[in-house]
C-alpha atoms as an extended CHARMM CRD file, in Angstrom:
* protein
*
       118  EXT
         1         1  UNK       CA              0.0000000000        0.0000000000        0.0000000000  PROA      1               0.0000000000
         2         2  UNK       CA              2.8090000000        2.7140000000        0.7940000000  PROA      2               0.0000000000
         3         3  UNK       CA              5.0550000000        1.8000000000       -2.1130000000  PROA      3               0.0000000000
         4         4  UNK       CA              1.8030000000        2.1990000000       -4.2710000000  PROA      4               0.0000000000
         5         5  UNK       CA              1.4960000000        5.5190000000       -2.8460000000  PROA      5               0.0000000000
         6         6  UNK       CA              4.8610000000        6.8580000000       -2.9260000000  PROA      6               0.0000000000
         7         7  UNK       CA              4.9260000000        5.6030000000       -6.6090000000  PROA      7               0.0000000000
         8         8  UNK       CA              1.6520000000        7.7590000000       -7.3300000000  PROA      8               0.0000000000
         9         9  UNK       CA              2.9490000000       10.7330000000       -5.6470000000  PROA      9               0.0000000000
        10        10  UNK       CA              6.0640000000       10.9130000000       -7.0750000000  PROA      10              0.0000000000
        11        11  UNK       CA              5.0330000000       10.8770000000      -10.4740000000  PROA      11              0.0000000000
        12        12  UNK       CA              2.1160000000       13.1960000000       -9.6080000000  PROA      12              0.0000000000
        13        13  UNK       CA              3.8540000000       15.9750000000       -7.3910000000  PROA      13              0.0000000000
        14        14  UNK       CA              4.8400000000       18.4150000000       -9.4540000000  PROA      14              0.0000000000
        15        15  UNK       CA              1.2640000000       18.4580000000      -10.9630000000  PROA      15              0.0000000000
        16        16  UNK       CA              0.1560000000       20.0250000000       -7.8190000000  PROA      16              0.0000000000
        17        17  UNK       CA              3.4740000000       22.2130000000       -7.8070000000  PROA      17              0.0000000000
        18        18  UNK       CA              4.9040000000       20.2040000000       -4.9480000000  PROA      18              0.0000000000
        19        19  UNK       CA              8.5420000000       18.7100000000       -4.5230000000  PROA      19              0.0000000000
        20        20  UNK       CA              8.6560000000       14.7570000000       -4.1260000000  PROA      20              0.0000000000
        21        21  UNK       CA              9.8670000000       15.1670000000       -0.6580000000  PROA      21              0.0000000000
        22        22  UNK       CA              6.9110000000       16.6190000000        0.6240000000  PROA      22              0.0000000000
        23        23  UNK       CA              5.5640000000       13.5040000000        1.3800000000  PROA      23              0.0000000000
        24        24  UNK       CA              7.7520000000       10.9420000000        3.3320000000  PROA      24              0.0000000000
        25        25  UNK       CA              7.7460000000        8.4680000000        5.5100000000  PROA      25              0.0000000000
        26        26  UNK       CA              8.5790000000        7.5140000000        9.4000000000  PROA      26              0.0000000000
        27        27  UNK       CA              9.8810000000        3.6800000000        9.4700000000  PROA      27              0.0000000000
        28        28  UNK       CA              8.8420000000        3.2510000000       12.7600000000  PROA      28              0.0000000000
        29        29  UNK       CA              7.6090000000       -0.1330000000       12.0860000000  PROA      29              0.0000000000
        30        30  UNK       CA             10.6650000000       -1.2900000000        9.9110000000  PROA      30              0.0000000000
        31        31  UNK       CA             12.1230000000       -4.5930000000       10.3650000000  PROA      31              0.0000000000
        32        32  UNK       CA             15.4040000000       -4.3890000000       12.1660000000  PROA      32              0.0000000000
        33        33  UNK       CA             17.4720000000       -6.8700000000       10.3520000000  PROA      33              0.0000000000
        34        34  UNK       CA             19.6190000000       -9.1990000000       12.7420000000  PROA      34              0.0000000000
        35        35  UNK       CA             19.2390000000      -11.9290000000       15.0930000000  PROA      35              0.0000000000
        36        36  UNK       CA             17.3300000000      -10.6960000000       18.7320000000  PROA      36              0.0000000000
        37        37  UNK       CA             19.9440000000       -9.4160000000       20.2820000000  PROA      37              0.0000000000
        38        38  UNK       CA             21.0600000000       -6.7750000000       17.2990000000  PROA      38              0.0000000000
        39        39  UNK       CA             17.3360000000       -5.6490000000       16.6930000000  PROA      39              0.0000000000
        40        40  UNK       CA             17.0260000000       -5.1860000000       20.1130000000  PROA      40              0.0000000000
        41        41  UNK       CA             20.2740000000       -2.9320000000       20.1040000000  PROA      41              0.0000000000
        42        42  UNK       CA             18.9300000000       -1.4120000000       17.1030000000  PROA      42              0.0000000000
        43        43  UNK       CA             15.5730000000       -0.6040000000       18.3620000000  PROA      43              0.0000000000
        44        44  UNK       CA             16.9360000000        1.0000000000       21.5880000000  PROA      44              0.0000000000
        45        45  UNK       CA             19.5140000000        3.5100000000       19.4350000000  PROA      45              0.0000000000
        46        46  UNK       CA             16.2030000000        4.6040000000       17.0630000000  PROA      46              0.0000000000
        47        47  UNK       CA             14.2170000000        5.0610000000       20.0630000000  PROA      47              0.0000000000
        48        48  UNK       CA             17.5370000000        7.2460000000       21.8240000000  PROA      48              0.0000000000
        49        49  UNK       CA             17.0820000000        9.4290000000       18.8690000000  PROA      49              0.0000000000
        50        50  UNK       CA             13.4240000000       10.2430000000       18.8120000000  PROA      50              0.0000000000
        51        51  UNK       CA             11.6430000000        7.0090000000       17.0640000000  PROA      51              0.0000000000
        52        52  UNK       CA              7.8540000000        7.0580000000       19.2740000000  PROA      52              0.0000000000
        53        53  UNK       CA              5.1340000000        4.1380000000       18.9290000000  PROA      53              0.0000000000
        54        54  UNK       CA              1.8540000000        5.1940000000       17.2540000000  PROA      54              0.0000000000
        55        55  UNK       CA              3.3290000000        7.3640000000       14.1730000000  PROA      55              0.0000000000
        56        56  UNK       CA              1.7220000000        7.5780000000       11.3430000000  PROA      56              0.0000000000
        57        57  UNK       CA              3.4870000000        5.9700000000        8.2330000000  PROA      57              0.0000000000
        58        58  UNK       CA              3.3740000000        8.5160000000        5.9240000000  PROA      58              0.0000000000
        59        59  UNK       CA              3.4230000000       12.4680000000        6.7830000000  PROA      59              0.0000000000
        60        60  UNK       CA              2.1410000000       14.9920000000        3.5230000000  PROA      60              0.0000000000
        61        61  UNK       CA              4.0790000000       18.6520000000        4.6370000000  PROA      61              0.0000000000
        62        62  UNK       CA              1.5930000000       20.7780000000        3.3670000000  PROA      62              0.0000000000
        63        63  UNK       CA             -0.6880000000       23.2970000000        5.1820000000  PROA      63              0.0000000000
        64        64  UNK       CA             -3.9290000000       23.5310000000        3.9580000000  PROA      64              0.0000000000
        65        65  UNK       CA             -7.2890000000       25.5590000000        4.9860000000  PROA      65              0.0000000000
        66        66  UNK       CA             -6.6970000000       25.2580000000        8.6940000000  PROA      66              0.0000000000
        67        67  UNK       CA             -4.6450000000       21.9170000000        8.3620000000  PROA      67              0.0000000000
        68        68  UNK       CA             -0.9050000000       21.9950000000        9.3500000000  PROA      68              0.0000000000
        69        69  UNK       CA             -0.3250000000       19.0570000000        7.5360000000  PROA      69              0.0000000000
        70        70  UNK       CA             -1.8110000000       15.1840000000        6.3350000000  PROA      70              0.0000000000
        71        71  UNK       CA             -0.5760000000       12.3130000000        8.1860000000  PROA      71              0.0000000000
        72        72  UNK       CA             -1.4440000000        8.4760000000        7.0820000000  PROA      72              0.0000000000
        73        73  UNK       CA             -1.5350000000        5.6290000000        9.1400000000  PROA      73              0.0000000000
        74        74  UNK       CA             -1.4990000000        3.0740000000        6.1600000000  PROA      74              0.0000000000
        75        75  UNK       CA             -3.6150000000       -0.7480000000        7.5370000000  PROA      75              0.0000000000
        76        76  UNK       CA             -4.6170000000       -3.4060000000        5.6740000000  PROA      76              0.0000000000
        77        77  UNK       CA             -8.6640000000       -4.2070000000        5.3800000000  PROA      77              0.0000000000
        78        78  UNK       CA             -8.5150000000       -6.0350000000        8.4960000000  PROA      78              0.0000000000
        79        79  UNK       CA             -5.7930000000       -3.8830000000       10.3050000000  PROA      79              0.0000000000
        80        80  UNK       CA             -6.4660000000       -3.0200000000       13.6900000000  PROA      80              0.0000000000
        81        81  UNK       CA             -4.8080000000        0.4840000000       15.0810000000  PROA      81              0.0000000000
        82        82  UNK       CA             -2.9440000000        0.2450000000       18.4090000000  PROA      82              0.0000000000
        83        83  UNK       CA             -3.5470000000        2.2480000000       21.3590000000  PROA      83              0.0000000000
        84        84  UNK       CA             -0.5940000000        4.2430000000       20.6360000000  PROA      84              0.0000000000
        85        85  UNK       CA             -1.6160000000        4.8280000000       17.4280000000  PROA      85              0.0000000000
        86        86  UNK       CA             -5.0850000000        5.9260000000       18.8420000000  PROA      86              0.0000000000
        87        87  UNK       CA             -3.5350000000        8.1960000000       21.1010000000  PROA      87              0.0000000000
        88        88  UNK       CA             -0.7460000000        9.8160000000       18.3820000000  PROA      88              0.0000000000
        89        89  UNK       CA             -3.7800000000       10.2890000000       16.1810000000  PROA      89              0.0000000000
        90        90  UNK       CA             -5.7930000000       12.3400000000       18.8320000000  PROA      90              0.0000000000
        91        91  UNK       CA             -3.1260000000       14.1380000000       19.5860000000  PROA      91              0.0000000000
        92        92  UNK       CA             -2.3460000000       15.1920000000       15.6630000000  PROA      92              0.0000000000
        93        93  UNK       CA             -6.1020000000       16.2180000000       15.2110000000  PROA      93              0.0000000000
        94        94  UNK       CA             -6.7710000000       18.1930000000       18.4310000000  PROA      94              0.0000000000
        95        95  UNK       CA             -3.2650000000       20.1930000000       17.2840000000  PROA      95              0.0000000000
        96        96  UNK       CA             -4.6000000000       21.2610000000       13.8670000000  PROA      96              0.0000000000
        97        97  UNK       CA             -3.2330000000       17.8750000000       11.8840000000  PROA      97              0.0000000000
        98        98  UNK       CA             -5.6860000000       15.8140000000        9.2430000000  PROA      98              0.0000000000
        99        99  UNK       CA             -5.4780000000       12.3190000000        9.7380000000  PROA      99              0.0000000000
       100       100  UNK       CA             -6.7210000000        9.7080000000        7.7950000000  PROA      100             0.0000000000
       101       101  UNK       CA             -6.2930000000        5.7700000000        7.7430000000  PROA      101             0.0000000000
       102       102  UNK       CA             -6.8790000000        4.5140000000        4.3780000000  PROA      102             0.0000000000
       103       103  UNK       CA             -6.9110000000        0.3200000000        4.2300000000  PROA      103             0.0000000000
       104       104  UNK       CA             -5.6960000000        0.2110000000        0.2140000000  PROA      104             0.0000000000
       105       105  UNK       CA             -3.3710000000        2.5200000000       -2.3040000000  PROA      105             0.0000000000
       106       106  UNK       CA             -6.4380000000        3.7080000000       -3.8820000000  PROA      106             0.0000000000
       107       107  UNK       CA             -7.7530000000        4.9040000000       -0.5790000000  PROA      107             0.0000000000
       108       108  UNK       CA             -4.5680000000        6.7800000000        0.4260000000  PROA      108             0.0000000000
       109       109  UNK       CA             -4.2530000000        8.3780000000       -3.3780000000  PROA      109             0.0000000000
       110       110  UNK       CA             -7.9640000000        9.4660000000       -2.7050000000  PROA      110             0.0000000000
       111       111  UNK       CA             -6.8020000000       10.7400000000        0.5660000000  PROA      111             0.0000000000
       112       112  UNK       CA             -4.3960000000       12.9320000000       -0.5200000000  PROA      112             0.0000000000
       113       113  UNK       CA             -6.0640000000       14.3510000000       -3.4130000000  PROA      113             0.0000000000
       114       114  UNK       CA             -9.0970000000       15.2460000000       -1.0410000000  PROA      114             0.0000000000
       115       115  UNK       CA             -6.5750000000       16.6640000000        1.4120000000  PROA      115             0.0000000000
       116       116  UNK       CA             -5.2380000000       18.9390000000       -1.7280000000  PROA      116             0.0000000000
       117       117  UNK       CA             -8.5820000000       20.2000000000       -2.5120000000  PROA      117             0.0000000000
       118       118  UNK       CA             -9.2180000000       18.1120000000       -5.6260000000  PROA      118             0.0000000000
């Protein structure tokens, strides 16, 4: 769903007059390659330097209306969203954030395009 995504948007930016790197992503929930011991090192040096359960996967730097920005919390049809994720969201939208959680590609890509007023 997120490579789908990306893929749209980065042959699509500049047709809304945006760079690619407005929207990127936070691999918070990237595999850590390694055997226990070496994720678990891993883990602890990306959450030293600021990694936090519950953000969304994909973050769309844009204001708009009275929007700071989109974030999107990308879950399959039958993905459930954690309580961190619950709380991070509720936390975006009472700060002046849109959030969305589309469950396919087409679903995000109609996300964002609603987001940018199309």
């Amino acid at each position: 769903i997120q490579k789908a995504t990306v893929a749209w948007w980065n042959l699509q930016c500049k047709a809304y007059g945006l760079p690619r790197f407005a929207l990127f992503s936070c691999p918070n929930g990237s595999f850590l390659a390694g055997d226990a011991t070496q994720s678990a090192i891993r883990n602890q040096r990306l959450q030293a330097t600021g990694m936090r359960k519950g953000t969304p996967d994909l973050f769309l730097m844009v204001p708009r209306s009275q929007y700071h920005c989109l974030a999107i919390e990308l879950k399959s049809k039958n993905g459930v969203i954690s309580p961190d994720q619950h709380e991070f969201h509720h936390y975006l939208r009472s700060n002046g954030y849109w959030v969305e959680v589309p469950r396919s590609a087409e679903m995000a890509i109609a996300a964002v395009k609603r987001y940018l007023g199309e």
